[in-house]
N, C-alpha and C positions, 0 to 999 in steps of 0.2 A: 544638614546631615543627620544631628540629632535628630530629628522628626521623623525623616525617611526608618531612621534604623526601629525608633516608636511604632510605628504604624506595620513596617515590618513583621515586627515583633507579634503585634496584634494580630495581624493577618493569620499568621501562621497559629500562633490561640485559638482564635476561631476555627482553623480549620482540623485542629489537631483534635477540638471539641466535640470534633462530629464524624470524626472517622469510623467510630463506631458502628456507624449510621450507612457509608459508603459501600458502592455496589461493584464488586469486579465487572469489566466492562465487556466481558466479555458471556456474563450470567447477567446481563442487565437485562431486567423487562420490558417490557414492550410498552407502558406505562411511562411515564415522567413524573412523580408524586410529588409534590412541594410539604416539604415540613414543615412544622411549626419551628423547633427547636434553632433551625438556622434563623429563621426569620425572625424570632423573638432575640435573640443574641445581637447579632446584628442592627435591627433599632436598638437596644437597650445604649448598645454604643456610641452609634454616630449622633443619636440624639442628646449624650450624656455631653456635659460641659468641658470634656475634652476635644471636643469642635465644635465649640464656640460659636453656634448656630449656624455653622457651614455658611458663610455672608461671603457676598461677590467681592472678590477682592481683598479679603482678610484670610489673616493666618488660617481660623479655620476652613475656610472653600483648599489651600494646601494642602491643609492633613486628608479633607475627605478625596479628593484626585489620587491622592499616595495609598489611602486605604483599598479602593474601590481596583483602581490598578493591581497593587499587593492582590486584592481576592483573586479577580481575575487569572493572575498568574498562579494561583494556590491550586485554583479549580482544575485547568488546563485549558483554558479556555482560547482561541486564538485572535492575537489582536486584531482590531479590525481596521486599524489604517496602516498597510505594508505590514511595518515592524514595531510599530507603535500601538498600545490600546489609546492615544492621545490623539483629538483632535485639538488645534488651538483655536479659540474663540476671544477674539484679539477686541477689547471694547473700551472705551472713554470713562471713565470714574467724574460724573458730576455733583458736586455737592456745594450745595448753596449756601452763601457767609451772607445770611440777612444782616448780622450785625455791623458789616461793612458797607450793606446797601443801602441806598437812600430812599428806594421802591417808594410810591404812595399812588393811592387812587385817592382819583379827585371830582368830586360830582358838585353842580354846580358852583364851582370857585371855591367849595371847601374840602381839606383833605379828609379819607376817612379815617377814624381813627379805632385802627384795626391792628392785630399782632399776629407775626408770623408764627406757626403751627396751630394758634386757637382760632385764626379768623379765615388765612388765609399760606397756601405752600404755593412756591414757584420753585422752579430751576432753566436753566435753559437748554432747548430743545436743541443744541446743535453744536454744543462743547467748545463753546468760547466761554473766554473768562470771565469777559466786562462787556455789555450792554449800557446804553443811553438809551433813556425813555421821554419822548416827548409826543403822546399818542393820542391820538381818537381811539374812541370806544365803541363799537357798534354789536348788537343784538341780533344775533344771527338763527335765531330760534335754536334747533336740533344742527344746523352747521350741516347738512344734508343734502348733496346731491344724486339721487338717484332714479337716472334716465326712466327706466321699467316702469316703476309710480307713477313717473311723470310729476316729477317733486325736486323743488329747488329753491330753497334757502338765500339763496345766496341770487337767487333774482337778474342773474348779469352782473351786479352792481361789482363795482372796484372796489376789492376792501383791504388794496395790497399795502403794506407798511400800517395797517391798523390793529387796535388789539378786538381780538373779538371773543365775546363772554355768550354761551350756548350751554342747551340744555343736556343732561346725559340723557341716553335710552332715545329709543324711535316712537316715532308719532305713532298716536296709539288706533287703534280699531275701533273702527264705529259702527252703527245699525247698518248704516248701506255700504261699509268698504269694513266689512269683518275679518277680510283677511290682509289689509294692507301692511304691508312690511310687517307679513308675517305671523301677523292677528296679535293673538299677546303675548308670543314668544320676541324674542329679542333678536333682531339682525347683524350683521355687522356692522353696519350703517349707524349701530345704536353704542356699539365700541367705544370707547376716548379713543381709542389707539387710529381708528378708521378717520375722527373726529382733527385728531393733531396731523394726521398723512392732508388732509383736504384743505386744510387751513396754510399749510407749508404749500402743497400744490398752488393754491391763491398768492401765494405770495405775502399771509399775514404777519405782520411784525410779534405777534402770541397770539395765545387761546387762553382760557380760562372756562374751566366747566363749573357751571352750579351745582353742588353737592345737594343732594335730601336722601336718604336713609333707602328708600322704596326704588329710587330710578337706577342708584348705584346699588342698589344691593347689600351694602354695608354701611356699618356708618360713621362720623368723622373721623374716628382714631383710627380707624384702616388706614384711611387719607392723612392722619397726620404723623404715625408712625413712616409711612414710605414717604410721603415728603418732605419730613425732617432729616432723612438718611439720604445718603449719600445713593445715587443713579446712575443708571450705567446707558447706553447705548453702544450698538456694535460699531465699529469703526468702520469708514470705509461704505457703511450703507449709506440711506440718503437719511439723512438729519430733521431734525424737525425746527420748529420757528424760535426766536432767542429766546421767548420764553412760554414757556409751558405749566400748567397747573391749575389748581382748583380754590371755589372760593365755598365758603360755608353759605347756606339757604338766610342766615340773616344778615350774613354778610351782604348776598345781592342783593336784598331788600335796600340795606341803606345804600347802597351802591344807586340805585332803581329812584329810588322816591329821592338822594341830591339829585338826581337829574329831570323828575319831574315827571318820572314814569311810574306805571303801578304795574310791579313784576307776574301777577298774578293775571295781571290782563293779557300782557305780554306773552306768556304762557301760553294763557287759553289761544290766542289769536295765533302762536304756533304753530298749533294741531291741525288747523286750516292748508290747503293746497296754496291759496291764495297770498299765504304771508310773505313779507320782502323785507331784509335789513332795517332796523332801526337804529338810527346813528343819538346817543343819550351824550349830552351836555354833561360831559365826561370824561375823564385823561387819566393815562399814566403816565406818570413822570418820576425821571430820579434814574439812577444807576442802580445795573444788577450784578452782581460780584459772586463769582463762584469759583472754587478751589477745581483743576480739570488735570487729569493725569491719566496713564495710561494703563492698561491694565491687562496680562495674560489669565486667561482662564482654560479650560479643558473640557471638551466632551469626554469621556470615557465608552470609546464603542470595542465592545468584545461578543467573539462569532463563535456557534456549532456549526461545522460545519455538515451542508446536506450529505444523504446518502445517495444520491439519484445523481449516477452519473452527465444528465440533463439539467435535470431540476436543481441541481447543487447551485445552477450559476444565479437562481434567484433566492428573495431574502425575506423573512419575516421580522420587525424590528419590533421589540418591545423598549420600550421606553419610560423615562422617571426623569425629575428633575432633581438633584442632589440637594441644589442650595436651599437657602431660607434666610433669615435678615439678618444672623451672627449679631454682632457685640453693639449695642447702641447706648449711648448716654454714661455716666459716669458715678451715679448712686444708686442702690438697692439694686433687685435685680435686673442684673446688664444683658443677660444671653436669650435670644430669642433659639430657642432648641428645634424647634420643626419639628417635633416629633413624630406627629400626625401630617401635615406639611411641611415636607413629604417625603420625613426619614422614610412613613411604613412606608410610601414607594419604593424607595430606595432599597432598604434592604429585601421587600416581594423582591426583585428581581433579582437581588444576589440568590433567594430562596431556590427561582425558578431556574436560574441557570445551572445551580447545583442539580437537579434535575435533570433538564434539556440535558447535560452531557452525557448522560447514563442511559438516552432513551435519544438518539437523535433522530431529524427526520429526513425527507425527502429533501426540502429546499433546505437554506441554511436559516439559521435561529441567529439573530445578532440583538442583544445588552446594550443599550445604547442609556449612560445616564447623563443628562445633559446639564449644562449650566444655565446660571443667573436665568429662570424662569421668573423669579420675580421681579426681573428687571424689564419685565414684556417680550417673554419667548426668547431671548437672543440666545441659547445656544442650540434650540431646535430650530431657530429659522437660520444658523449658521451652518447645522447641518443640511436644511433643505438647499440653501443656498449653495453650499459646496459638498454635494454626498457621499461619501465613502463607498456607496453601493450606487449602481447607476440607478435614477427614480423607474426609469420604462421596465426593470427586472428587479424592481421593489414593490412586492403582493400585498403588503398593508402593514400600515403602522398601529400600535396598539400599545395606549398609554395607560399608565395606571397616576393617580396624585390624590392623597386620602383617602387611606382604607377604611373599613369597615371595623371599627374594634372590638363592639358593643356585643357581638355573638353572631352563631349562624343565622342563616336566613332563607325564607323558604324561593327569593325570586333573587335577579340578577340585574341591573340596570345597563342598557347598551345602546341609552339616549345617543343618537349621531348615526348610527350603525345602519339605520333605515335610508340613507343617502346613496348606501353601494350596497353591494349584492355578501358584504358583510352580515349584514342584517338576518336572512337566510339561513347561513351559518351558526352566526351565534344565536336561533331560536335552537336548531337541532344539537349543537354543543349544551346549549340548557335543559333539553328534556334528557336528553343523556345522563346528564349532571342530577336528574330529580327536580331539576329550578324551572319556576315559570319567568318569564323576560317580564319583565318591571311594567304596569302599563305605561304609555306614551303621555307625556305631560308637558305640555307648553314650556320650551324655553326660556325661562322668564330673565334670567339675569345673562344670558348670551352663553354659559356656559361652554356651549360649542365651539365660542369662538376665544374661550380664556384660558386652555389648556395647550399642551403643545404640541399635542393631535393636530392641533390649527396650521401647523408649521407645514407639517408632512399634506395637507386635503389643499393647503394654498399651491404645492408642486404636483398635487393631481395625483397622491398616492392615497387609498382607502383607507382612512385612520380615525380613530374615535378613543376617547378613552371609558374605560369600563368603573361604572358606580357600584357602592355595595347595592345590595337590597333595603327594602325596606319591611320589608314581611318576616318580623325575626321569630324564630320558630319559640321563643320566650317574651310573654307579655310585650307582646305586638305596640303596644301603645304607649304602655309605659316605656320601651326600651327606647320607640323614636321619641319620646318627649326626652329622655333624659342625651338622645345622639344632640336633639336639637342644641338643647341646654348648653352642652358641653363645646359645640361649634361656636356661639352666640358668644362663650367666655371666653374660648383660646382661640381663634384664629388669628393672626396675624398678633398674639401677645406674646407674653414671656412665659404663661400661663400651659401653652402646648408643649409639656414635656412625659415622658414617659411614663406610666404608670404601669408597673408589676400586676396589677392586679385587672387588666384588663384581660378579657376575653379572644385569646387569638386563631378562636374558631371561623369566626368570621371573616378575616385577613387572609388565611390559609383557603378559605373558599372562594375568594374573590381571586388570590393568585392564582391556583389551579384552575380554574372557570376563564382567565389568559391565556393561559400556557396551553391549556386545552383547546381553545380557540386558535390559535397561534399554530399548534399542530393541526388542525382539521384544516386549516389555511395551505402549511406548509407539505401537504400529504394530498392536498387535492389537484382534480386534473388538469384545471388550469385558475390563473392569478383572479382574485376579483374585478367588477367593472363596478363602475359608477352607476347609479340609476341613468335612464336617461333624462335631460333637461336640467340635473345638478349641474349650477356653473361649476363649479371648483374639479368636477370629471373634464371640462372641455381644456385642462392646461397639461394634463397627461402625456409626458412624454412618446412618440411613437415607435 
């Protein structure tokens, strides 16, 4: 109760702060302006060490549901499930007790001797407690079956109740097949997430992906901070194999050569059509013990509703993910803040909704800020999975997750957007804007497939999430070396927390270049389509 009356408390702070700022509704413009002021208020807070990195499951993911609720009702905003702004997003807390496990790999008759978070993380994919391992091992390349290529890993062969160790990312592009799975953009197919679904499909007793810096896109301490923490899965959906996780690039190696293999050949002979399972004189064994509990979590969905006594009945969802990894470990500093991932999400959309109400549109505008994204999408695939808005009268979803800090910018990035007739739109919301659309750049780390736009495009609603620019109208080059800079230190650290002194020109043009979007969406004369030949258009509600 304490907390509630906190957050409370805050809410109405915030919003007492900015009344200054507010438009009678009935002198409101024809405009929607997103401010700075709310939106710098608003991260300074939930990013601040009184929620405690907003983490799935922890005290702080409470306070932020009670805060984002509390705005919501500040603003007027009306809930969007009946009489609740709360979805429940019901999921499995797994967290691994290596020090109870006996885990070991074992390549030719010797164990390795390796430690849990510097060599190697597991947990298990399907929220039991205790696992027994007494396993073959086999080398599945990329773990890839797909029909289209005409590519299959997995060759037939039975690899059910085995553990199988695969590469991340998709087989790459060559002189005569430049554009296969995608040239050198990243497919789904190149996912872990796709990688652990195909492995459970087979029937595999685990997975294990090989880490390197380049294929995953980050590098090990991404992998050892989220595998040392505690994970979630949604309840109720289909589970993945008892265990799941990654091993470090020199960990394979001695993995590789006790068994008599040279991993690099293995590798190479991959990239091949022709390649087929490699069973390496090699086992796990040992017990895997992990702590499993159960866990309530929250979407937060809040609606403008349309003016268009038709068009009201369809929806425009902006979306954000609240969470981030909250409290981990027990010395120096504990609180992973998200400030950048993905407080500025979080709070843009409290920005733009303050807006939206004062300037509503045609269809309706609905606030959707979802949970435990970093637990792999579960509360945006909780929403697609059960929608509060029906998907066939949902005109497109439009996510935002790491804004822009560094200052304005003269272009707009709406990478994904080219799959539906989105794309269109947001070139002429950007010339509007003064923005030119970001050029078109190979997907290289899947990007499209890592946000929670993914969630809404797998139920066949047009979704993408919108990137800053890169063209900042202040020292162009120096400014992206020091965005780089600043990505490369704080993603997924403790290092991502607020800083007063950023420039929130930038944030404020990215939100508005949304909302803007979002309205030329909700104001037009009918919903977007999908390109043709996009699968993810062919599962479109009719």
């Amino acid at each position: 109760m304490k907390n509630k009356l906190v957050l409370t408390s805050l809410a109405l702070s915030v919003a007492m702060a900015f009344s200054a700022h507010a438009v009678d509704k009935k002198h409101a413009a024809k405009t929607a302006t997103v401010e700075a002021a709310p939106l710098r208020a608003h991260l300074a807070l939930i990013s601040s060490d009184l929620f405690e990195g907003r983490g799935t499951g922890q005290r702080g993911a409470d306070l932020t549901v009670q805060y984002l609720e509390s705005q919501s009702q500040v603003m007027g905003l009306k809930p969007g499930n009946g009489n609740t702004y709360r979805q429940l997003v019901k999921i499995a807390g797994v967290k691994a007790l290596p020090q109870q496990s006996s885990l070991q790999l074992v390549a030719g008759g010797a164990p390795l001797a390796i430690e849990f978070g510097k060599d190697w993380v597991w947990a298990p994919g399907d929220a039991v407690a205790t696992h027994q391992f007494d396993t073959d091992i086999v080398f599945v390349g990329y773990g890839i079956t797909a029909p289209e290529e005409k590519w299959d890993d997995y060759k037939g062969q039975d690899v059910k109740g085995k553990l199988l160790v695969m590469m991340v990312n998709d087989p790459q592009p060559t002189a005569e097949e430049a554009n296969r799975f995608g040239g050198k953009a990243l497919t789904y197919y190149g996912r872990w997430t796709y990688k652990y679904e195909e492995a459970m499909r087979r029937g595999a007793a685990g997975v294990l992906l090989i880490h390197t810096d380049a294929s995953a896109s980050y590098g090990w301490s991404v992998v050892q901070n989220g595998g040392t923490a505690e994970k979630f899965q949604l309840q109720g959906a289909a589970l993945g194999t008892g265990l799941q996780g990654w091993i470090s690039e020199d960990t394979a190696r001695k993995l590789f050569a006790g068994a008599g293999k040279d991993l690099d050949q293995l590798r190479a002979a991959a990239e091949r059509k022709d390649f087929a399972p490699v069973s390496l004189t090699a086992k796990l064994v040992g017990e895997e013990k992990a702590e499993i509990r159960t866990v309530d979590q929250y979407n937060i969905a809040a609606v403008v509703p349309g003016t268009d006594p038709k068009l009201k009945d369809e929806v425009v969802i902006y979306s954000a993910h609240w969470d981030h990894l909250g409290k981990q470990g027990t010395t120096g500093d504990t609180i992973y803040n998200g400030a950048i991932d993905n407080g500025s999400g979080t709070a843009a959309l409290l920005a733009m909704a303050k807006a939206a109400i004062q300037a509503p549109a045609k269809r309706s505008q609905m606030f959707l800020w979802v949970a435990a994204e970093e637990q792999g999408l579960l509360g945006s695939a909780m929403y697609a999975a059960q929608p509060l808005w029906p998907a066939n009268k949902t005109a497109a979803n439009l996510n935002l997750d790491s804004l822009n800090f560094m200052g304005v910018t003269r272009d707009i990035s709406t990478r994904g957007s080219e799959r539906t007739e989105l794309g269109e739109i947001a070139a002429k919301v950007a010339k509007n804007m003064g923005l030119n659309v970001a050029p078109a750049e190979p997907d290289l780390a899947g990007g499209y497939f890592r946000s929670d736009h993914f969630s809404f495009a797998k139920a066949g609603i047009p979704a993408f999430s919108i990137g800053g620019g890169k063209d900042y109208v202040k020292d162009p080059e120096g400014t992206r070396e020091k965005a780089r800079a600043h990505s490369k230190r704080t993603y997924h650290q403790v290092s991502d927390e607020f800083d007063p002194t950023w420039d929130f020109s930038g944030m404020v043009q990215q939100a508005q270049f949304t909302l803007n979007l979002g309205r030329a969406v909700a104001d037009g004369a009918k919903m977007p389509a999908w390109k043709a030949g996009d699968p993810l258009g062919q599962v479109r509600s009719k």
